[in-house]
Wavefront OBJ file of the C-alpha trace (Angstrom):
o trace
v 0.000 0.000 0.000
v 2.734 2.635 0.820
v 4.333 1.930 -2.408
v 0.983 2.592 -4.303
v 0.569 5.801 -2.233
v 4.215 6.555 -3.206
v 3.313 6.305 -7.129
v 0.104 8.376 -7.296
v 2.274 11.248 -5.065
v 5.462 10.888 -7.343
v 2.571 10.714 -10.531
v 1.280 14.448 -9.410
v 5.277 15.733 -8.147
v 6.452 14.883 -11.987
v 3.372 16.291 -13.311
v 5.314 19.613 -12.266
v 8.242 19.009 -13.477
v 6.591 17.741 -17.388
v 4.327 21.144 -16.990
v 7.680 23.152 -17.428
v 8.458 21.365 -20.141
v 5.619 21.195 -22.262
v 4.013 24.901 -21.667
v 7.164 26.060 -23.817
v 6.344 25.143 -26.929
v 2.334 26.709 -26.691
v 3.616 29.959 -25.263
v 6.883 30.494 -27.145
v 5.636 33.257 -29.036
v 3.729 34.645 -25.638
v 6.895 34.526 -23.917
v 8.685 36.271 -26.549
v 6.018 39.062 -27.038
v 6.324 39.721 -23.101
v 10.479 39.603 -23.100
v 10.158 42.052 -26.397
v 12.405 39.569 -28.327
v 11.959 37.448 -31.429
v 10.937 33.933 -31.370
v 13.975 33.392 -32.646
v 16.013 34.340 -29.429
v 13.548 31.726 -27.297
v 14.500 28.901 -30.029
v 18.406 29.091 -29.901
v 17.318 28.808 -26.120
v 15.388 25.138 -26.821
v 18.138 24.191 -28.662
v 20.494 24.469 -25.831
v 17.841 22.525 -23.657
v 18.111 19.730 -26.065
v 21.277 19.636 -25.784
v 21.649 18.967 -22.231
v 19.928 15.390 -23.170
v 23.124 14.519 -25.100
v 25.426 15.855 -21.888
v 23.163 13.783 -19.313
v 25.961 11.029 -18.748
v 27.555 13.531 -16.777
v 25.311 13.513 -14.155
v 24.495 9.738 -14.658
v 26.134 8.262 -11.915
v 24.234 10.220 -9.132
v 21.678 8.086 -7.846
v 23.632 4.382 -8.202
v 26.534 6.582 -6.023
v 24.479 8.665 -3.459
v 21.240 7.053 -3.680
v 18.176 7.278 -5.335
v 16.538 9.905 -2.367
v 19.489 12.133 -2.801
v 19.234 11.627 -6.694
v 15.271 12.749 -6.499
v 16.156 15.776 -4.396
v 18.881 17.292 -6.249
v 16.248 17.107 -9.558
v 13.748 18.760 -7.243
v 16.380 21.864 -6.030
v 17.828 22.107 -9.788
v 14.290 22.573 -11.219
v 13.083 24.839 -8.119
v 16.567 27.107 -9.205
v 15.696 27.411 -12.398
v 12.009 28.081 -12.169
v 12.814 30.725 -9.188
v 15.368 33.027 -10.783
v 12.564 33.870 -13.401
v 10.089 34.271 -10.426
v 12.586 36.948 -9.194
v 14.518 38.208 -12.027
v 12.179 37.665 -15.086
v 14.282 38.193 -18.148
v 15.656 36.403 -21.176
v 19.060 35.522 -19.535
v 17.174 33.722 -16.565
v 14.204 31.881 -18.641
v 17.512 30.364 -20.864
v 18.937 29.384 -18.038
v 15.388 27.895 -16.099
v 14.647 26.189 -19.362
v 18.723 24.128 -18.924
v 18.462 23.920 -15.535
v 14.164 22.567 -15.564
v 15.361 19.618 -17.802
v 18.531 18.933 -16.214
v 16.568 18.659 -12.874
v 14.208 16.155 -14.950
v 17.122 14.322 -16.378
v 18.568 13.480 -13.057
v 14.919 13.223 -11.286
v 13.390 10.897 -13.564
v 15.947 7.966 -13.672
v 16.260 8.233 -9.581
v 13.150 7.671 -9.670
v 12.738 4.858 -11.973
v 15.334 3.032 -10.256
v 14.048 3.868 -6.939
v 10.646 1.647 -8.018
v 12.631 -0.674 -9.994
v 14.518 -1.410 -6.850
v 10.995 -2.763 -5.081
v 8.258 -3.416 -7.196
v 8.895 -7.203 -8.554
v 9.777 -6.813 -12.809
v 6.406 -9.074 -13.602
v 4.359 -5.309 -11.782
v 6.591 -2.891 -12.971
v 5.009 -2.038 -16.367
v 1.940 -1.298 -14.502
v 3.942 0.468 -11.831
v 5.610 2.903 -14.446
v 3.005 3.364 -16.531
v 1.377 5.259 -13.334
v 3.904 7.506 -12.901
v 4.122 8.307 -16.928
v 0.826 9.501 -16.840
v 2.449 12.515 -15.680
v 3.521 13.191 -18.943
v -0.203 13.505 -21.035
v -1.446 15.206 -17.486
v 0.833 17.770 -17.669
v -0.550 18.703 -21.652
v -3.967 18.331 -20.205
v -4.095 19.687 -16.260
v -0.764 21.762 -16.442
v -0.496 23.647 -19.796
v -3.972 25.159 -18.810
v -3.398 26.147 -15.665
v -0.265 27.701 -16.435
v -2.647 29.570 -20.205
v -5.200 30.682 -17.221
v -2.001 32.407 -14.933
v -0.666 33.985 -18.260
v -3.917 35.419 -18.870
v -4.519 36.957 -15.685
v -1.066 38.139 -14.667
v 1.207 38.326 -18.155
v 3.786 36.047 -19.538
v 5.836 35.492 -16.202
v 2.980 34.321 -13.798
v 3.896 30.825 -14.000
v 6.912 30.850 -12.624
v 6.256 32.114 -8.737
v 3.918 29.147 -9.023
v 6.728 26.638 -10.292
v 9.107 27.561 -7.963
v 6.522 27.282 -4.736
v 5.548 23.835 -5.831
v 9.057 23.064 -6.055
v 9.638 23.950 -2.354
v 6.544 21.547 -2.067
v 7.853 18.682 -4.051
v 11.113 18.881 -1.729
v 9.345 18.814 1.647
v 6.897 15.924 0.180
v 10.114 13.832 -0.945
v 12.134 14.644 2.363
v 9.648 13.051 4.482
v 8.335 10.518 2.098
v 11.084 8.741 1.149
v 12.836 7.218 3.873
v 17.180 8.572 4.150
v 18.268 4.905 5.560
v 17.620 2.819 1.598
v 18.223 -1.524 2.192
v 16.888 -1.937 -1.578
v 20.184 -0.515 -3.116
v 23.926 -0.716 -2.576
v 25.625 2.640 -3.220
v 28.995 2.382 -5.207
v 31.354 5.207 -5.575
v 33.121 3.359 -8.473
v 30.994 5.003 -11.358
v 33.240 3.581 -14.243
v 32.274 0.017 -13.126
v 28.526 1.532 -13.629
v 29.492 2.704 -17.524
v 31.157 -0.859 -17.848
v 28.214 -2.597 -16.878
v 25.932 -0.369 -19.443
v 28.582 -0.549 -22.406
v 29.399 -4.448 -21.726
v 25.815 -5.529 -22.343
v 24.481 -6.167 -25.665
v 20.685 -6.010 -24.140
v 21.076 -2.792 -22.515
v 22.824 -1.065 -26.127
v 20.018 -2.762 -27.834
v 17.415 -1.128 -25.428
v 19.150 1.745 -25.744
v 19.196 2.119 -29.579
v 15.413 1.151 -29.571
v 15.014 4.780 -27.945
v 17.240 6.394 -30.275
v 15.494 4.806 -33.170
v 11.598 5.013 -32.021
v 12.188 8.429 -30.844
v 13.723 9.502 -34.739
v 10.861 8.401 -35.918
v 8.301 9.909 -33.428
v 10.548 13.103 -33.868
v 10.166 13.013 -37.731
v 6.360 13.051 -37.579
v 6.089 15.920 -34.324
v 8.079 18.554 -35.455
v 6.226 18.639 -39.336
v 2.437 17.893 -38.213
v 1.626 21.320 -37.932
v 3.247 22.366 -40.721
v 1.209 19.813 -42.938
v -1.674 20.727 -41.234
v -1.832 24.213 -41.997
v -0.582 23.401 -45.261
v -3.282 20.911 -45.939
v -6.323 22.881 -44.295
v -5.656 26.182 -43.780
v -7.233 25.883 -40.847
v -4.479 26.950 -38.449
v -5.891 27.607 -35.080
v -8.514 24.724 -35.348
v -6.176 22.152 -36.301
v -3.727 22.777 -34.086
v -6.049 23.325 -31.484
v -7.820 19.822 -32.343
v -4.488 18.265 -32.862
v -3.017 19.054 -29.125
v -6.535 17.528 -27.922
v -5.728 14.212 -29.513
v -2.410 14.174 -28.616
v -2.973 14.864 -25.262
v -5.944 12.199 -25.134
v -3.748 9.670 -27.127
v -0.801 10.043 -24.446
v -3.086 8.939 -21.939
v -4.935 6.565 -23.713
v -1.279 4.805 -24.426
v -0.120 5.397 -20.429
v -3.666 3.327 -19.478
v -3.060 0.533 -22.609
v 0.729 -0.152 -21.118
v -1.230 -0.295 -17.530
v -3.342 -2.757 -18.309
v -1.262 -4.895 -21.051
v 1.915 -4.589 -20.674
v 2.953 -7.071 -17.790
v 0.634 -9.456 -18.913
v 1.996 -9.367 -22.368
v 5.385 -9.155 -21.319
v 7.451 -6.036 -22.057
v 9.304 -7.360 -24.675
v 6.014 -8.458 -26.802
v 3.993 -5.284 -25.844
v 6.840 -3.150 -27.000
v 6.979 -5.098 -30.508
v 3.559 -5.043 -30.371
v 3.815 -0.452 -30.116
v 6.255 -0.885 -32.930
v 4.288 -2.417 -35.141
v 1.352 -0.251 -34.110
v 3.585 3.090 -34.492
v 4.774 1.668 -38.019
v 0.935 0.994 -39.471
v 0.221 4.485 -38.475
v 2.948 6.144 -40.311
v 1.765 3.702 -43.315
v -1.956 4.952 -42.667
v -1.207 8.664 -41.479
v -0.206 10.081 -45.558
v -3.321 7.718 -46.816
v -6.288 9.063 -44.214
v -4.927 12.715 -43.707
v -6.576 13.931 -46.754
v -9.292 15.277 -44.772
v -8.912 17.174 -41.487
v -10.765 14.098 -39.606
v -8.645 11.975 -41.156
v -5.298 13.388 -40.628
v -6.516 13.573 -36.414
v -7.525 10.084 -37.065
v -4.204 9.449 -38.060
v -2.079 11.531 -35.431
v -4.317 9.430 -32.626
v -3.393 6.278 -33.902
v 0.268 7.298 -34.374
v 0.712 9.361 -30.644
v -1.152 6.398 -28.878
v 1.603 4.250 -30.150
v 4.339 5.968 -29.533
v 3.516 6.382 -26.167
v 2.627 2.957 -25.961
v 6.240 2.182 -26.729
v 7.870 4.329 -24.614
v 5.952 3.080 -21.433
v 6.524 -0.270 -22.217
v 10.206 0.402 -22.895
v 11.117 2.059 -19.532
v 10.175 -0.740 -17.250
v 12.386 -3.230 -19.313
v 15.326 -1.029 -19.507
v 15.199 -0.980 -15.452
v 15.743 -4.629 -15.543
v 18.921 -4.924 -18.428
v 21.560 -3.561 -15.883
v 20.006 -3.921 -12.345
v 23.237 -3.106 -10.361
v 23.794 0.190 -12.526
v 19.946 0.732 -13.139
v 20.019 5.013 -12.857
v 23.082 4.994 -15.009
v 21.418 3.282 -17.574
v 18.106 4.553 -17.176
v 20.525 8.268 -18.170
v 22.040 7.006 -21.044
v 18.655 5.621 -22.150
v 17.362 9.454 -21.801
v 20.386 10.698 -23.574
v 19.456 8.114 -26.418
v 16.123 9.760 -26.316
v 17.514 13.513 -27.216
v 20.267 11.860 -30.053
v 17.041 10.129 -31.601
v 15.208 13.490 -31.486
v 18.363 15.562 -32.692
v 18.156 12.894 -35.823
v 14.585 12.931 -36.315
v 13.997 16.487 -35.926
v 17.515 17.019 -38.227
v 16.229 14.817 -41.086
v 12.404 15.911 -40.666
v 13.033 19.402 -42.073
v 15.181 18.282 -45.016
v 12.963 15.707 -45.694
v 9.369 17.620 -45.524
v 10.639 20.536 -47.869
v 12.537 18.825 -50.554
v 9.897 15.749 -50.956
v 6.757 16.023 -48.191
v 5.117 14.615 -46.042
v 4.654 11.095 -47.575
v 8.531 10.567 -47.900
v 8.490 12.032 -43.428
v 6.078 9.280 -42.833
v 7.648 6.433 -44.970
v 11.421 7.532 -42.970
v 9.854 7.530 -40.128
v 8.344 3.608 -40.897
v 12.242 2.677 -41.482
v 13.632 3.932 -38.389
v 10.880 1.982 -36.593
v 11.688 -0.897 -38.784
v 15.488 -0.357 -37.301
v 13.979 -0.458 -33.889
v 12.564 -3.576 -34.113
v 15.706 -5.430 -35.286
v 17.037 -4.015 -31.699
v 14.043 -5.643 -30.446
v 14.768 -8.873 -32.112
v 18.756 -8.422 -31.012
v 17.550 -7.681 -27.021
v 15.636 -10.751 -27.515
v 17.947 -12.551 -28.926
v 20.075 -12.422 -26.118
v 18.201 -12.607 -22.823
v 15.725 -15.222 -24.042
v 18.000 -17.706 -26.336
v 21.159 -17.067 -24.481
v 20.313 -18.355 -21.366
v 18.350 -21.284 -22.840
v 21.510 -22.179 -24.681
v 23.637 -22.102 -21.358
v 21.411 -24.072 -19.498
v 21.055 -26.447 -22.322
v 24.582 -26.588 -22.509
v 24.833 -26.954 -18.467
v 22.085 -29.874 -18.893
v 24.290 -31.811 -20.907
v 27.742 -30.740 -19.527
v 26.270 -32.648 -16.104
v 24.712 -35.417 -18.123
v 28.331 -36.614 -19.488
v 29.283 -36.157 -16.369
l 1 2 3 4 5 6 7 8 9 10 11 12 13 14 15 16 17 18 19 20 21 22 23 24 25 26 27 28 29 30 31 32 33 34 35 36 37 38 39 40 41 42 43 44 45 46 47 48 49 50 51 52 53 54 55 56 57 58 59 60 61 62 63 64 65 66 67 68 69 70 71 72 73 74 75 76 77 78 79 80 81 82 83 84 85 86 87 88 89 90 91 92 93 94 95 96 97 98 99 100 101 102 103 104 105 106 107 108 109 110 111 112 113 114 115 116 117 118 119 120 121 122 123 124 125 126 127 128 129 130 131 132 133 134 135 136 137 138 139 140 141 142 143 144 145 146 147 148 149 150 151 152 153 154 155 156 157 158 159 160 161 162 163 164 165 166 167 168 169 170 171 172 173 174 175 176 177 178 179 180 181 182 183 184 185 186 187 188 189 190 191 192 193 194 195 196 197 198 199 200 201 202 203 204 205 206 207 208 209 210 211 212 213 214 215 216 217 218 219 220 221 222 223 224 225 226 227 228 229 230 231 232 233 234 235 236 237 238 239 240 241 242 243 244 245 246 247 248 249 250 251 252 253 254 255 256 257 258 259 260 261 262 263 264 265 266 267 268 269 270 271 272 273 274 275 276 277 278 279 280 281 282 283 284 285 286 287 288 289 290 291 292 293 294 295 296 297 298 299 300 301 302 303 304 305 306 307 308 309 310 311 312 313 314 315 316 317 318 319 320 321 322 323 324 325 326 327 328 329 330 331 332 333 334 335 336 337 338 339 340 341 342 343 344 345 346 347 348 349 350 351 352 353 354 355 356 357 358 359 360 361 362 363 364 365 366 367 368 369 370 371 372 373 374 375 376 377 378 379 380 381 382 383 384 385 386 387 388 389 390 391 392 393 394 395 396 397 398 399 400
């Protein structure tokens, strides 16, 4: 029961955390109108957020060396930084720096915690376990985002932040005192290279890791052009856009509740196949139904629900590939995450504007096509390997 308790309180604390994240990309032009700056300025900003994916190993080792509590915490006070400087100071120089400092408190809070759960909730639960605290991610589209449009409204572009860096204070206290200091469920090790070794030495962990590069290309490929073909295709700017963050934000938790109730009955190997396959029909389907504006949200459901269905699934089976380096791992799986965006996003725009958005869709059905074959190599090794080695042990005592 106190683990449940700890999942739906963890579920709302990250809900925070994803709320930062997300409002960005509605409000950019808001937040650039209220700095007096072009968009432009706020976008070499996001790009310098994305890269502090790709620099996450740096800051990999924290929660396999000092724990997953202190891991959490130091997330929380890096976010609650960022968030507060623009609650005090509220400028360009400090919203670059709360946007860096926001997902670098993410980067280290969200694998802390994943390995925290992964230490105690039995792998055959996990999926379900997870998949709670992802839901975080489609709430934060659909609770958050609003609440933060409704502060914007009322007090101008900086009124979120004050908020933000209160609940951050909150999301401390609630993590001090609900997570107990004293941890029997995980050894800390000082030695982080013996961490890296265990990540890079495993053919099952790379493999995991590449299926997040890959599916996230893909995904990447499709998000950053939708609108773009929407408008293009419609004319119906506001509307589709409008109706098209609905279904993504219904589709995200449609996907969260599908890995719920699935995923450890399926197994997370076979339910994340299973997304794959899903995610790779859509982008077949998405160029055929999208000649209409139903058709095209049709489309977008079918292709966000799974996506996210993939990426839920994933997580829970990447906390299993390296148990004794499980938050160092679960890092480098987010850093694979931001190289697979980088890629998708990089190969998106050339793509879209020399050839459409057929050829987007059809690239984006070969990178999942690439994930699956790291599917097939993952499975490859930690289902026939050990069947070979205890067939080979069978026999080895039989002669004997």
């Amino acid at each position: 029961m106190r683990l449940r308790i700890q999942l739906a309180v963890v579920m709302v604390l990250r809900t925070i955390l994803n709320t930062m994240h997300r409002m960005v990309y509605p409000f950019l032009s808001i937040f650039a109108r209220g700095l007096g700056v072009d968009v432009t300025a706020l976008q070499y900003a996001l790009t310098a957020r994305n890269f502090v994916g790709i620099l996450a190993p740096v800051i990999a080792p924290i929660a396999d060396q000092r724990g997953r509590r202190f891991g959490i915490l130091t997330g929380i006070v890096i976010f609650t930084l960022g968030v507060g400087l623009v609650a005090f100071f509220p400028n360009l120089i400090t919203l670059s720096i709360a946007l860096i400092l926001a997902i670098l408190g993410k980067y280290i809070f969200d694998p802390a915690m994943q390995a925290y759960f992964g230490d105690r909730i039995p792998y055959e639960q996990r999926g379900t376990a997870l998949a709670v605290t992802e839901v975080a991610w489609s709430a934060a589209f659909i609770v958050g985002v609003p609440v933060m449009a409704f502060l914007i409204a009322r007090n101008g572009w900086s009124a979120p932040f004050p908020v933000l860096a209160i609940s951050g204070l909150v999301m401390f206290a609630v993590i001090f005192w609900m997570i107990p200091r004293t941890d029997t469920h995980h050894e800390v090790t000082n030695d982080s290279r013996r961490n890296f070794r265990a990540v890079f030495t495993s053919v099952p962990a790379l493999a995991g890791m590449s299926i997040a590069l890959w599916a996230s290309a893909a995904n990447e490929m499709v998000n950053l052009v939708f609108g773009v073909w929407l408008e293009n295709s419609f004319g119906l700017k506001i509307a589709a856009l409008a109706g098209a963050s609905a279904v993504i934000g219904l589709s995200e938790l449609s996907g969260e509740g599908l890995v719920a109730l699935t995923t450890d009955r399926l197994g997370k190997p076979r339910a994340l196949a299973l997304g794959l396959v899903g995610n790779t029909l859509a982008c077949i389907l998405l160029p055929v139904i999208g000649r209409s504006e139903a058709g095209a949200l049709v489309g977008l459901f079918l292709f966000y629900i799974t996506f996210e269905y993939v990426m839920v699934s994933h997580i829970p089976m990447m906390t299993e590939l390296a148990p004794k380096a499980r938050a160092t791992l679960l890092t480098f799986n987010l850093t694979s995450h931001s190289i697979g965006r980088a890629i998708g996003g990089f190969l998106a725009t050339f793509i879209f504007q020399a050839f459409g958005f057929p050829f987007v869709a059809g690239v984006a059905l070969l990178l999942n096509v690439f994930a699956l074959l790291a599917l097939a190599e993952l499975q490859k090794k930690i289902v026939i390997m050990p069947r070979i080695l205890e067939w080979v042990k069978h026999t080895f005592s039989r002669t004997n």
